[in-house]
MIBA-279921 format. One line per field, with one value per residue (C-alpha): x, y, z; residue number from 0. Coordinates in pm, 1 decimal. Each point is the difference from the previous one (the first is absolute). Last residue first. Example, Ala and Ser with C-alpha at 12.3 -4.5 7.8 and 13.67 -1.06 7.14 Angstrom:
% MIBA-279921
u = 1367.0,-137.0;
v = -106.0,-344.0;
w = 714.0,66.0;
num = 1,0;
END
This chain:
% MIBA-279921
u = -3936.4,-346.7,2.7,94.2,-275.4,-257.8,163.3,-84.0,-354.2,-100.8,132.7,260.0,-171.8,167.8,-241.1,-298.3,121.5,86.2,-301.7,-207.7,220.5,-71.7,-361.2,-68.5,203.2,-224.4,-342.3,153.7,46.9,-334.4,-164.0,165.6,-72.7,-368.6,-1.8,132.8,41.3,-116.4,265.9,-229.5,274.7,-49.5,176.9,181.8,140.2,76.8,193.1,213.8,91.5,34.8,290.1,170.6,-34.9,162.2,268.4,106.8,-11.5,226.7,228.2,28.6,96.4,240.5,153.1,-11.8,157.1,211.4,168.6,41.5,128.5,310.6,49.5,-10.0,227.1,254.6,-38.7,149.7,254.1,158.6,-19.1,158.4,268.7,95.5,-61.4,-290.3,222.9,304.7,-157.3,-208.5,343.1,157.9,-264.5,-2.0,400.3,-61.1,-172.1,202.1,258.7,-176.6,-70.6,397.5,47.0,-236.4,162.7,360.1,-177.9,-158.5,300.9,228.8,-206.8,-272.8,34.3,92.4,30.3,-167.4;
v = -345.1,155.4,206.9,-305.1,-200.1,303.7,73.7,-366.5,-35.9,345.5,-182.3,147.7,173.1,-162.2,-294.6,215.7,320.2,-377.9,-158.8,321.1,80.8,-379.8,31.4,312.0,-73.3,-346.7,159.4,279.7,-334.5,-114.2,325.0,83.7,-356.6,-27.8,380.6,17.4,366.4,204.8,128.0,-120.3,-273.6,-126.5,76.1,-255.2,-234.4,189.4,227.6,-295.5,-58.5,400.9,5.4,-315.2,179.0,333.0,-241.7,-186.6,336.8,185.0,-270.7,-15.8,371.8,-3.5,-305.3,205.4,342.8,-198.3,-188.1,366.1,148.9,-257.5,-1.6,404.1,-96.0,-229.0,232.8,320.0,-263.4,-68.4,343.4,190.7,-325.8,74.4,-284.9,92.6,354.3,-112.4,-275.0,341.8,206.7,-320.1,6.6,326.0,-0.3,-271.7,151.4,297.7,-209.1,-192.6,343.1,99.6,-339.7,89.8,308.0,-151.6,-258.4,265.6,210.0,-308.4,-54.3,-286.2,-291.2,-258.4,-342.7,-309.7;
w = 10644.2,38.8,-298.5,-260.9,142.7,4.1,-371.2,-79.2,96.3,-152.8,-322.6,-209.5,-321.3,-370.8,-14.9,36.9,-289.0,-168.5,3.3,-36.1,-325.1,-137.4,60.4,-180.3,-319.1,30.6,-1.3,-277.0,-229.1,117.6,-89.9,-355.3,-141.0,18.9,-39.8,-331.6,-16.4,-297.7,-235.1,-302.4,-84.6,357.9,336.9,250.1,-227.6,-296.2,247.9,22.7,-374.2,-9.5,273.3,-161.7,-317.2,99.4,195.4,-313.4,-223.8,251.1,44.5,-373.6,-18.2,270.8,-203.6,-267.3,202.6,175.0,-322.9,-224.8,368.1,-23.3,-428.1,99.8,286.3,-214.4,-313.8,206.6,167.9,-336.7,-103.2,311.9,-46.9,-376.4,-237.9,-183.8,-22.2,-123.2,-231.0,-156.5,-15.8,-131.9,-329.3,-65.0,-33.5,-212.6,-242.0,-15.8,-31.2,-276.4,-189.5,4.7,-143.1,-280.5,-65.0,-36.9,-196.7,-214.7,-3.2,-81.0,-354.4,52.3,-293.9,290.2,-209.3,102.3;
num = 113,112,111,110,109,108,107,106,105,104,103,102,101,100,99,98,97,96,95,94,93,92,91,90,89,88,87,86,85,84,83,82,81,80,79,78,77,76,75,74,73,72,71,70,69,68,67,66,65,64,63,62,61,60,59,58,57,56,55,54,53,52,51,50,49,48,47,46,45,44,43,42,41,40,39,38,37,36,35,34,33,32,31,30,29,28,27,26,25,24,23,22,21,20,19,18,17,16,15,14,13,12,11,10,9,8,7,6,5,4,3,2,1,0;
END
């Protein structure tokens, strides 16, 4: 294959590769520097949080809404047949423990006499 260019043009053409080049090295120089490096580590960081963020929000929202299915109806109405037992129970576990958590009048008239 024979090289019909006169020296200018390959003179010129090597002056364009250089150029080329030189784009090319400034662009590995800066990929590589350690401001960029740890710039695309904590956006590649806050990119993960904010879509798992994002998912956790979704998962609860629709945990919240599957249980507020169970209590009210489509209308907004309350389902009573579920609303009052469930409030029944509420009620009866905080009087169990506000009862549970109250020393005995038989124990602070031990505790007092000792």
């Amino acid at each position: 294959m024979s090289d019909t260019r006169t020296p200018a043009q390959i003179e010129a053409d090597i002056i364009s590769r250089r150029a080329q080049l030189a784009v090319v090295l400034d662009e590995i120089g800066v990929r590589v520097h350690p401001k960029t490096m740890i710039g695309d580590a904590k956006a590649k960081v806050a990119s993960t949080v904010d879509r798992t963020a994002g998912r956790a929000f979704v998962a609860v929202n629709r945990s919240v809404s599957d249980v507020k299915a169970q209590f009210v109806t489509e209308d907004g109405s309350p389902r009573l047949e579920r609303v009052i037992p469930a409030a029944l129970l509420v009620a009866g576990a905080v009087a169990l423990l506000t009862v549970s958590s109250r020393p005995s009048s038989s124990r602070s008239s031990r505790r007092k006499r000792r």
